[in-house]
N, C-alpha and C positions, 0 to 999 in steps of 0.2 A: 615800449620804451624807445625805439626805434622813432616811429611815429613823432610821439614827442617832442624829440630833440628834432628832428627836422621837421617839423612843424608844429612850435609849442603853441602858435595862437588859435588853430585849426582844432586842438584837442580840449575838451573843456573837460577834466573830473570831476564824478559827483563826489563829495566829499561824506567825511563819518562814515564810510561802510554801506553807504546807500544801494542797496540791488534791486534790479527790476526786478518786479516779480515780487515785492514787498506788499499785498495787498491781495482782499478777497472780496472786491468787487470796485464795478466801472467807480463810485463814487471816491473810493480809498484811492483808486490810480489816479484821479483827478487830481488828488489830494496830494498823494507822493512828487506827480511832476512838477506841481507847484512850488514844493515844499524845495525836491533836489535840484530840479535845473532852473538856472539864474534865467531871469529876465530878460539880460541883455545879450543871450547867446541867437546867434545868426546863423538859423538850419541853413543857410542857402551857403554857407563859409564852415560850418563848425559844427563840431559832432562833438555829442554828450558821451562819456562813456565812465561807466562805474567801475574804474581799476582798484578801487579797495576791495568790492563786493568780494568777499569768500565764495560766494553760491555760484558766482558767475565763472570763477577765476579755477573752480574745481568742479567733478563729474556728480554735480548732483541732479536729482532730476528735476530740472527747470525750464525743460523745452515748451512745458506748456503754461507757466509763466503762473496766473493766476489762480494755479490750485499749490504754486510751490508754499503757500505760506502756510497750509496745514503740514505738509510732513514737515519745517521747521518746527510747529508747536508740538510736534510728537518728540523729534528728534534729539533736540538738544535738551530739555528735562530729562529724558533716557541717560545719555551722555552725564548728565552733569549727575543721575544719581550715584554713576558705577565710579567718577573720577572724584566727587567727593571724600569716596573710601581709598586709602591708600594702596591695599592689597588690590581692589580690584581696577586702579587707575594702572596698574604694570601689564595689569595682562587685556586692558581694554579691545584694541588693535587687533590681539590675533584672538580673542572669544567675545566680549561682551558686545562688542559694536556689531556684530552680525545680528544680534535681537534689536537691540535699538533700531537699526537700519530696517528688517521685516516690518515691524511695527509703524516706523514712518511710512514706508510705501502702502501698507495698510488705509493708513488714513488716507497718505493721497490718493491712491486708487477711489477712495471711499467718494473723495472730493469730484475726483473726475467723471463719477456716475450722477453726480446732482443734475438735476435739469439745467441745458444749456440756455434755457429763452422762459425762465420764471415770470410772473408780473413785477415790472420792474426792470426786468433785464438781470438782476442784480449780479449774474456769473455769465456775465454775459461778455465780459471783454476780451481782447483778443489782440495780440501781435498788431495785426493791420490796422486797430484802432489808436493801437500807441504810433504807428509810423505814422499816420494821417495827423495825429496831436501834433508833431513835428514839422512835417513836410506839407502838409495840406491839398493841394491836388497837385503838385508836380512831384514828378518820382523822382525818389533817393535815388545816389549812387552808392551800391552794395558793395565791401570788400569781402572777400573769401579768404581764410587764410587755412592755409589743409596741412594736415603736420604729419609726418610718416609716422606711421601707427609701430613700424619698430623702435624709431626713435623715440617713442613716448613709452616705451617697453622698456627700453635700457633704462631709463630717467626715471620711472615707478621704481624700479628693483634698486638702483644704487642713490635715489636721492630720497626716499622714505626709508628711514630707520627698521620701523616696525618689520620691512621683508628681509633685513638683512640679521634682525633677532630670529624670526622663523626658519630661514634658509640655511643662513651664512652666507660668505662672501664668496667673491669668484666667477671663472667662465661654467665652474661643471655645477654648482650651485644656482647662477642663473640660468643653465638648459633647465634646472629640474621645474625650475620656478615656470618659465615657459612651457613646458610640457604636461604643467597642472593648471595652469590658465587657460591652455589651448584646448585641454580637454573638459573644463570648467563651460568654458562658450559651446562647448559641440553639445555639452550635457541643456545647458541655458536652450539652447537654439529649439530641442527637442523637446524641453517641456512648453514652454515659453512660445516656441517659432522667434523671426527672424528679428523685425519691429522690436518688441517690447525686450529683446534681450539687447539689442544695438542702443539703445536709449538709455536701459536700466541693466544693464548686465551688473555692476559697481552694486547693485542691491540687493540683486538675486539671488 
């Protein structure tokens, strides 16, 4: 938001909920850049960025971009059968969404063991082939933005509902909450190791 306002000409949104990572292969990304980013946007001035994207905007797993579109087609049919039913749209958040979420990483896991270099290439794209779409042979310049992982602590427990029906509210309600995530991650770390619980721990 920030960004933005002090340089609205510099940020271009993709519009409709566009996410990267909307595609299962090089010819569908072809497709999507085409499709989301205008024309007339000037990598060498202006950066695309999909601020509607849900996927992008919350901890799902999409660091590897081109396998996220399977656990979407797992994910959200899961979701949408338990929230069609009334009884079971109340209690989704703190029971039903943990099957649905298993079952997505399922597939994407599934997805991430296909062959990398098929005939064709067809699962073959990658990060640096979308920045090269963009920039061409001159390097980008990269922002970081690192956000204190307690502050995103305090902001999970009192700005999502669902932990404050499980918990309740407060300082001694959120120690309990921290004290069962803390030991949640030490449990993750030791089945899991370091990697795949730091990416996917929110699935686990």
């Amino acid at each position: 938001a920030l960004l933005r306002a002090s340089h609205p000409e510099a940020l271009v949104p993709l519009g409709n909920g566009a996410c990267w990572g909307q595609w299962k292969n090089d010819e569908g990304g072809r497709r999507w850049l085409e499709r989301a980013v205008p024309a007339s946007l000037d990598p060498s001035a202006q950066l695309a960025a999909a601020l509607h994207c849900h996927a992008t905007l919350q901890f799902y797993p999409d660091s590897a971009h081109r396998f996220h579109k399977w656990w979407e087609e797992s994910y959200w049919p899961c979701k949408k059968r338990c929230t069609d039913v009334p009884a079971c749209e109340k209690t989704y958040y703190e029971k039903e969404m943990w099957t649905c979420k298993a079952a997505a990483l399922r597939a994407h896991d599934a997805a991430v063991d296909l062959p990398t270099v098929p005939a064709g290439g067809a699962f073959n794209f990658t990060t640096p082939w979308l920045l090269r779409s963009f920039y061409g042979s001159r390097p980008p310049r990269l922002i970081a933005l690192l956000r204190s992982p307690i502050d995103r602590l305090v902001h999970a427990f009192y700005g999502h509902p669902h932990y404050g029906k499980k918990y309740g509210v407060g300082a001694r309600r959120f120690g309990e909450y921290v004290t069962e995530q803390v030991a949640g991650w030490r449990a993750c770390e030791r089945r899991h190791g370091l990697r795949r619980c730091a990416i996917h721990f929110e699935q686990l």
